[in-house]
N, CA, C and O atoms as CSV, one atom per row, in Angstrom:
chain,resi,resn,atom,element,x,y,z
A,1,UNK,N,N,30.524,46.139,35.095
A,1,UNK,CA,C,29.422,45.535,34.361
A,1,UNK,C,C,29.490,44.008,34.443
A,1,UNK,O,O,28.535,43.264,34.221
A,2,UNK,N,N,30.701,43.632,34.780
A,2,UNK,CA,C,31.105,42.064,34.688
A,2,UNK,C,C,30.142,41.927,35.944
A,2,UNK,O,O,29.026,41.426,36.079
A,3,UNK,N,N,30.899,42.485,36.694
A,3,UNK,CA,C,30.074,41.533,38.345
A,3,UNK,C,C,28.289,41.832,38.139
A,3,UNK,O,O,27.451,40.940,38.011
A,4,UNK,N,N,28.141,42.633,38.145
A,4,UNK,CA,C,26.748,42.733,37.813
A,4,UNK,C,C,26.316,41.778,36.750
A,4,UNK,O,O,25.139,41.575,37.045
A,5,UNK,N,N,26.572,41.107,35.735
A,5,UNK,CA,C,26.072,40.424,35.317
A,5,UNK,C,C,26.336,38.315,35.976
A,5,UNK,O,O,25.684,37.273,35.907
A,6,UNK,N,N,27.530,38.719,36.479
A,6,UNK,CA,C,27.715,37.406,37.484
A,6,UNK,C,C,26.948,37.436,38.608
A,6,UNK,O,O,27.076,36.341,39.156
A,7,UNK,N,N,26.252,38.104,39.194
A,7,UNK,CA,C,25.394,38.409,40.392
A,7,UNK,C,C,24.123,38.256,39.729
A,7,UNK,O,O,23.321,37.625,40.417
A,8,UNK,N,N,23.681,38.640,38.594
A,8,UNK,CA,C,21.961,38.612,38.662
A,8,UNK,C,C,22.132,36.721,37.529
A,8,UNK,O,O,21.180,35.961,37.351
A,9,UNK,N,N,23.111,36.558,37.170
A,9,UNK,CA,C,23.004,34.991,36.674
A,9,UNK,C,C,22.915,34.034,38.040
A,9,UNK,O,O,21.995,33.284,38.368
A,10,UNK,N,N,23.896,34.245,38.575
A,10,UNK,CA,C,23.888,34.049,40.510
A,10,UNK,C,C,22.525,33.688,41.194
A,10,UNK,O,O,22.007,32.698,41.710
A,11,UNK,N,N,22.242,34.855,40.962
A,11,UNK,CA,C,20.362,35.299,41.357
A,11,UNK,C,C,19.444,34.381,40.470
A,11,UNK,O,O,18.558,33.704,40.991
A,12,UNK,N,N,19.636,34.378,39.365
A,12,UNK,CA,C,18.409,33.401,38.315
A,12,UNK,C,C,18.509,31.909,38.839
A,12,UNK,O,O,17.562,31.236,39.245
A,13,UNK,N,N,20.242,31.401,38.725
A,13,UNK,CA,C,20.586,30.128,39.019
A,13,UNK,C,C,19.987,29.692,40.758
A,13,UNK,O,O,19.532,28.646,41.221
A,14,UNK,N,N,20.126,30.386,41.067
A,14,UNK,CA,C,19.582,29.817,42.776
A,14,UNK,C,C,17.683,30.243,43.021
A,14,UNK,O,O,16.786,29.667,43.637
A,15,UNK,N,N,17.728,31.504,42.196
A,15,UNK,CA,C,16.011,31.620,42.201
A,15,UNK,C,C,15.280,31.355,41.071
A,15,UNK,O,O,14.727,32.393,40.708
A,16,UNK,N,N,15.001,30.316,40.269
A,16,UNK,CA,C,14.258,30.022,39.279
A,16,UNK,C,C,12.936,30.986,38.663
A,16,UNK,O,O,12.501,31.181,37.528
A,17,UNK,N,N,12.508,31.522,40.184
A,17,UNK,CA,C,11.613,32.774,40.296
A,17,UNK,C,C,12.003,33.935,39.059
A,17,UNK,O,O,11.381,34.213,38.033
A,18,UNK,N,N,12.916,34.321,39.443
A,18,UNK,CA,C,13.233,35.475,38.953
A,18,UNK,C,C,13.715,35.659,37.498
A,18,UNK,O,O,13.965,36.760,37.008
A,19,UNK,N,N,13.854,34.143,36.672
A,19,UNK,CA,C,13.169,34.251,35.426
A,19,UNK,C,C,12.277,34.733,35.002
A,19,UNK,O,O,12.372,34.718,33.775
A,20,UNK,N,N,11.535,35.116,35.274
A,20,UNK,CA,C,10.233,35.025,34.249
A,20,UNK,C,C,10.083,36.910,34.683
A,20,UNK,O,O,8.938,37.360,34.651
A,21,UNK,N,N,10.990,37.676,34.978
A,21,UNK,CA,C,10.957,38.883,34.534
A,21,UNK,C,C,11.863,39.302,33.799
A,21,UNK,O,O,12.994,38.819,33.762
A,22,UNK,N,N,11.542,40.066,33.263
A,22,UNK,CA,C,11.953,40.519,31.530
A,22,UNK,C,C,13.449,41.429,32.544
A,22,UNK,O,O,13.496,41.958,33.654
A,23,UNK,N,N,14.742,41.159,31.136
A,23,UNK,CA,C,15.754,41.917,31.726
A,23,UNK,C,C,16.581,42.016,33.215
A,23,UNK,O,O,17.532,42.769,33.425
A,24,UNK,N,N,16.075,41.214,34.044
A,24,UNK,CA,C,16.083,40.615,35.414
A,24,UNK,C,C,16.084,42.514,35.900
A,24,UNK,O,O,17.076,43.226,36.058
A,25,UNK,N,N,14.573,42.910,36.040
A,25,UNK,CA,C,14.947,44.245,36.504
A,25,UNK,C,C,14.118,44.278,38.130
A,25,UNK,O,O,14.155,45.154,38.993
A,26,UNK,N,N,13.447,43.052,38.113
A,26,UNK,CA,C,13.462,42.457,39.641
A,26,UNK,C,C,14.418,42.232,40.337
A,26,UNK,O,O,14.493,42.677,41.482
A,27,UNK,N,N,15.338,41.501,39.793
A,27,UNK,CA,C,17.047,41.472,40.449
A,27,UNK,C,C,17.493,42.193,41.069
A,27,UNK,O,O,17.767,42.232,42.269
A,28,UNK,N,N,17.679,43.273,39.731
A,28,UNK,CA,C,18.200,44.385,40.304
A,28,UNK,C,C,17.441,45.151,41.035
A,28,UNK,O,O,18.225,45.752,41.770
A,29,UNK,N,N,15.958,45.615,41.359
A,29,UNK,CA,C,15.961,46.189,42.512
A,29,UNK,C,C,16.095,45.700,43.570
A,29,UNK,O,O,16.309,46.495,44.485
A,30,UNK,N,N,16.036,44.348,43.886
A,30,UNK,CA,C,16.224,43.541,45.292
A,30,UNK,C,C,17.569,44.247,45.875
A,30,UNK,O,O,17.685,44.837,46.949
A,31,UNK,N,N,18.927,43.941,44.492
A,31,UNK,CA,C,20.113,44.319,44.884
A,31,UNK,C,C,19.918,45.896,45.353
A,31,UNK,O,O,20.348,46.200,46.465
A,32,UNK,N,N,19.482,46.588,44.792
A,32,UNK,CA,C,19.481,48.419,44.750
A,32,UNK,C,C,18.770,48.319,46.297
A,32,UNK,O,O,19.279,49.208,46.980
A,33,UNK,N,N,17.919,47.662,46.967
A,33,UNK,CA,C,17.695,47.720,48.286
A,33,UNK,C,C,18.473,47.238,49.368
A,33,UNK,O,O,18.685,47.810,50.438
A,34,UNK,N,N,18.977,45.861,48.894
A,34,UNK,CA,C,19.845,45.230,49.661
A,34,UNK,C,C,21.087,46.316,49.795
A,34,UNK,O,O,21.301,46.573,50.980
A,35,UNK,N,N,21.952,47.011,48.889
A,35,UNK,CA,C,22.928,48.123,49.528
A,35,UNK,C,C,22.504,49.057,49.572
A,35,UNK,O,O,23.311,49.981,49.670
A,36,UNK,N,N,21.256,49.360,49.539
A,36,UNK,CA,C,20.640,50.521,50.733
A,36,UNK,C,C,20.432,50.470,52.207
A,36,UNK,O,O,20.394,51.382,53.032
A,37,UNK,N,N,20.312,49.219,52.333
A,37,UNK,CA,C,19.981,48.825,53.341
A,37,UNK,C,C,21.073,49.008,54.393
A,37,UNK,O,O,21.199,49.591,55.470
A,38,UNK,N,N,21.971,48.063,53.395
A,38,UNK,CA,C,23.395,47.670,54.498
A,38,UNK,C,C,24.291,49.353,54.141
A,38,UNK,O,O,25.052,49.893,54.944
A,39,UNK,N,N,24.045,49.727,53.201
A,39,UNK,CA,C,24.605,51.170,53.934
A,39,UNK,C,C,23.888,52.116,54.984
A,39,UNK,O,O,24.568,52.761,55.782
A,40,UNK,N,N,22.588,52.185,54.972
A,40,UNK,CA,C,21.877,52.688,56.122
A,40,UNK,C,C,22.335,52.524,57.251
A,40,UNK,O,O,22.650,53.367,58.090
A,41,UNK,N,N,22.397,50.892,57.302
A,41,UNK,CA,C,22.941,50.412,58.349
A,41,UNK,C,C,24.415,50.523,59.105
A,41,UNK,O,O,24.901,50.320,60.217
A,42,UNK,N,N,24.786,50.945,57.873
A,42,UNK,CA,C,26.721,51.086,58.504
A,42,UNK,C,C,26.850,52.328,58.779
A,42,UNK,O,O,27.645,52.639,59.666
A,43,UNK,N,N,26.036,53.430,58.024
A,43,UNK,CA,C,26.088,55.326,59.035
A,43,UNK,C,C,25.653,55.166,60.252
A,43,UNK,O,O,26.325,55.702,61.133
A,44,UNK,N,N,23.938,54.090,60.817
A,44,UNK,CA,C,23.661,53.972,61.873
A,44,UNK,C,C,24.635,53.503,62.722
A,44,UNK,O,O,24.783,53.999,63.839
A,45,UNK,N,N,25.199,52.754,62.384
A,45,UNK,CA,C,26.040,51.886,63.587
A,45,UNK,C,C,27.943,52.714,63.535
A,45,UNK,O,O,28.989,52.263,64.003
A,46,UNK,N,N,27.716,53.842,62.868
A,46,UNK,CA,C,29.407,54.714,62.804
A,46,UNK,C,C,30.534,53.814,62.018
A,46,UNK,O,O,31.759,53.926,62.055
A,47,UNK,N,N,29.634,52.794,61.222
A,47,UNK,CA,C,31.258,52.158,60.552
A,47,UNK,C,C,31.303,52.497,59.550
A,47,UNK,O,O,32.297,52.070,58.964
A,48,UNK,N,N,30.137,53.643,58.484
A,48,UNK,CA,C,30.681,54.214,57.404
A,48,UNK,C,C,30.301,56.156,57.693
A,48,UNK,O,O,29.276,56.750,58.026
A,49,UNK,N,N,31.214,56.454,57.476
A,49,UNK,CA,C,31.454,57.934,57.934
A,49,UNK,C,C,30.470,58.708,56.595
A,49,UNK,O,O,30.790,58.615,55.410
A,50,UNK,N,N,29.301,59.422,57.073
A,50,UNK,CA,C,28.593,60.213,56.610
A,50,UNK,C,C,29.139,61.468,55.403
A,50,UNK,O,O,29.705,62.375,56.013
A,51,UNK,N,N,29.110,61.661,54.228
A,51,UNK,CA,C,29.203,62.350,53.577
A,51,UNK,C,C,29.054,64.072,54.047
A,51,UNK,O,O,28.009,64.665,54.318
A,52,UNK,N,N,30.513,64.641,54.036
A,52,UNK,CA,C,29.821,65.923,54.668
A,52,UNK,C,C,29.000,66.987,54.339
A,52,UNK,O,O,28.660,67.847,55.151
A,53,UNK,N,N,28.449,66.938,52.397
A,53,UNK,CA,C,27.803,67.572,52.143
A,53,UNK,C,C,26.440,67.477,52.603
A,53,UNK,O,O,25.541,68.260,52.297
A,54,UNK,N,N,26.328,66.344,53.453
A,54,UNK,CA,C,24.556,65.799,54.143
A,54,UNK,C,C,24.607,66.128,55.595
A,54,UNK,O,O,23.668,65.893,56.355
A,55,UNK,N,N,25.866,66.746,56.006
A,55,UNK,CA,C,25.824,67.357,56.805
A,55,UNK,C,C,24.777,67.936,57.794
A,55,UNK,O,O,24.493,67.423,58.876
A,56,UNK,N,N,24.189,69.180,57.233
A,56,UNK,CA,C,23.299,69.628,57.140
A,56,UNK,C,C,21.627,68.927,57.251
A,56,UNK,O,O,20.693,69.484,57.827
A,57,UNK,N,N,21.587,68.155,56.845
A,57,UNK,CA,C,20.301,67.044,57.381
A,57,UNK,C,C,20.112,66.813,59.215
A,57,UNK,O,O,19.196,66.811,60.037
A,58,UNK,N,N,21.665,66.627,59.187
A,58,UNK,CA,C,21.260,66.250,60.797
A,58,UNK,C,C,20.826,67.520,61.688
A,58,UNK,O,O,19.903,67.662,62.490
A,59,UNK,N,N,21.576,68.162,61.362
A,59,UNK,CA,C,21.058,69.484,62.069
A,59,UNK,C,C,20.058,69.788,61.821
A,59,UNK,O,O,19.420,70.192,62.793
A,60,UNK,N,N,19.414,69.794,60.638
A,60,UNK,CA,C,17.801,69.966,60.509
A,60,UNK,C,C,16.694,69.561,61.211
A,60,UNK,O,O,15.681,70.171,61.554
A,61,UNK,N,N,17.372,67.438,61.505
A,61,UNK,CA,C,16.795,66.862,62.400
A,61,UNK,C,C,16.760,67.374,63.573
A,61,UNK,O,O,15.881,67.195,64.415
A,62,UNK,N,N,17.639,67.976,63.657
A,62,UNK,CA,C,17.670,68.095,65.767
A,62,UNK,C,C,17.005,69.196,65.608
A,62,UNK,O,O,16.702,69.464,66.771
A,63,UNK,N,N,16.593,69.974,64.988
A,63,UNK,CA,C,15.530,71.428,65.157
A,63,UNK,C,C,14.208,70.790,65.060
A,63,UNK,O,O,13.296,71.531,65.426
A,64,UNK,N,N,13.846,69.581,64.655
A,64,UNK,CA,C,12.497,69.411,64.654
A,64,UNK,C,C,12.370,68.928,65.956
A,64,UNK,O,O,13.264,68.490,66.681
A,65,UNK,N,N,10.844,69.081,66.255
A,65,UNK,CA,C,10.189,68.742,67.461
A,65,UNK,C,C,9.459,67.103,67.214
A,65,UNK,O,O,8.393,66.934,66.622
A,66,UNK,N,N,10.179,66.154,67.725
A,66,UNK,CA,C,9.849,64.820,67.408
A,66,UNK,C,C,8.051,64.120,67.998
A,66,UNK,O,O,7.177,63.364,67.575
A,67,UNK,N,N,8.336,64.999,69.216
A,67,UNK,CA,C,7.133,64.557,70.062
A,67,UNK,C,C,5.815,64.982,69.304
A,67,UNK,O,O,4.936,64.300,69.830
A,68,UNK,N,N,5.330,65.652,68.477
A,68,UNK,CA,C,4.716,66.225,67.414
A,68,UNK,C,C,4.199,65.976,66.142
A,68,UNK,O,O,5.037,66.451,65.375
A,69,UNK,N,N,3.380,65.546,65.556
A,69,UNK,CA,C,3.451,65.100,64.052
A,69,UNK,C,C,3.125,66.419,63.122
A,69,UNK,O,O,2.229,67.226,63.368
A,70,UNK,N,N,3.908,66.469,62.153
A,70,UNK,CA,C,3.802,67.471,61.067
A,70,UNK,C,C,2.169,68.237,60.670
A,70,UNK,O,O,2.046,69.439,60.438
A,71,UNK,N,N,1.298,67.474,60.666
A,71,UNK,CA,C,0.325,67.945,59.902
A,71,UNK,C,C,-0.657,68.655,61.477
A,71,UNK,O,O,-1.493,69.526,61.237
A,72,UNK,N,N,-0.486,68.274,62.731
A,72,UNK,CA,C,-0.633,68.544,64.184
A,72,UNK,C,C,0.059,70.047,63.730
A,72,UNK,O,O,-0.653,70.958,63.307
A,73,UNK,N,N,1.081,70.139,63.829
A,73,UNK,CA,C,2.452,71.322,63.996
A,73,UNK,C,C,1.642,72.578,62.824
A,73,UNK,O,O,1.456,73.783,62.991
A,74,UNK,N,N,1.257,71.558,61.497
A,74,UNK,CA,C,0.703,72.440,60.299
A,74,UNK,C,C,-0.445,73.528,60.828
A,74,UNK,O,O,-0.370,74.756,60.838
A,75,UNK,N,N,-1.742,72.492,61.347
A,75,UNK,CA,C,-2.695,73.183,61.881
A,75,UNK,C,C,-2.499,74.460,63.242
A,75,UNK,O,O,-3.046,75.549,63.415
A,76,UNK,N,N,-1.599,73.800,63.924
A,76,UNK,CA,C,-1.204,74.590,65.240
A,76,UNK,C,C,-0.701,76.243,64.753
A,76,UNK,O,O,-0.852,77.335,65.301
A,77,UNK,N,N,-0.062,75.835,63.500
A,77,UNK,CA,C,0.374,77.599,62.659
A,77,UNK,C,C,-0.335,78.075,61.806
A,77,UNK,O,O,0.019,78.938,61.003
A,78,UNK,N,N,-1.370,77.590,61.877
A,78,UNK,CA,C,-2.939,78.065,60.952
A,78,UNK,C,C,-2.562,77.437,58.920
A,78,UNK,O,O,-2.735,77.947,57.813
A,79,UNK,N,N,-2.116,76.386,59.336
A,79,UNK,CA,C,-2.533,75.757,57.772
A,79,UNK,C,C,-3.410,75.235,57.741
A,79,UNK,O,O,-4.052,74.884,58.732
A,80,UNK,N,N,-3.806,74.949,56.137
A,80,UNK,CA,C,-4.825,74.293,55.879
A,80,UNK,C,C,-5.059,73.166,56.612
A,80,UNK,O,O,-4.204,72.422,57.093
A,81,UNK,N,N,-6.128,73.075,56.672
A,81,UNK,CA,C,-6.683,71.418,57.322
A,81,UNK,C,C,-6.503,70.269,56.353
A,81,UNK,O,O,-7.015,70.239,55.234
A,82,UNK,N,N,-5.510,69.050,57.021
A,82,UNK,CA,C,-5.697,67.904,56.225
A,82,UNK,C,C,-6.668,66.845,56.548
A,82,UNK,O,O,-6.885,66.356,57.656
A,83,UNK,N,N,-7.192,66.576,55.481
A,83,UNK,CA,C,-8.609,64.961,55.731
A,83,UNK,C,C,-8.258,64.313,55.198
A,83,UNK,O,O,-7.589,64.719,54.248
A,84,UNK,N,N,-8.431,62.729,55.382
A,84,UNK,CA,C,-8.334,61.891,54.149
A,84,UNK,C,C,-9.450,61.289,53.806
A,84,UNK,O,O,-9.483,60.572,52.806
């Protein structure tokens, strides 16, 4: 709780901006993206090793047909028609 509150004072002191939201809950989602990000980024690139209960995702991926878009694939097996 310490660092988190030294990080979004951090954040106010260098962005004057980010006063003027209540609770700094702008802060914090910047941060909640920023280590989404850079963890995305570290499974993509193999320097953080994938959780094996998500296992299962990838294999899901490789059964889909990429060349294809979903709602194409929908109609092709007699679903409803989408419009927008």
């Amino acid at each position: 709780m310490v660092i988190k509150l030294i990080i979004l004072r951090e954040a106010r002191d260098q962005h004057p901006f980010l006063t003027r939201f209540e609770r700094d809950w702008a802060t914090e989602e910047i941060v909640k993206q920023f280590v989404k990000n850079k963890r995305k980024n570290h499974y993509a690139n193999g320097w953080l090793e994938v959780p094996g209960k998500y296992a299962y995702l990838k294999q899901n991926a490789m059964k889909r047909n990429q060349t294809a878009s979903r709602s194409k694939r929908a109609l092709a097996a007699g679903g409803p028609s989408v419009t927008a």
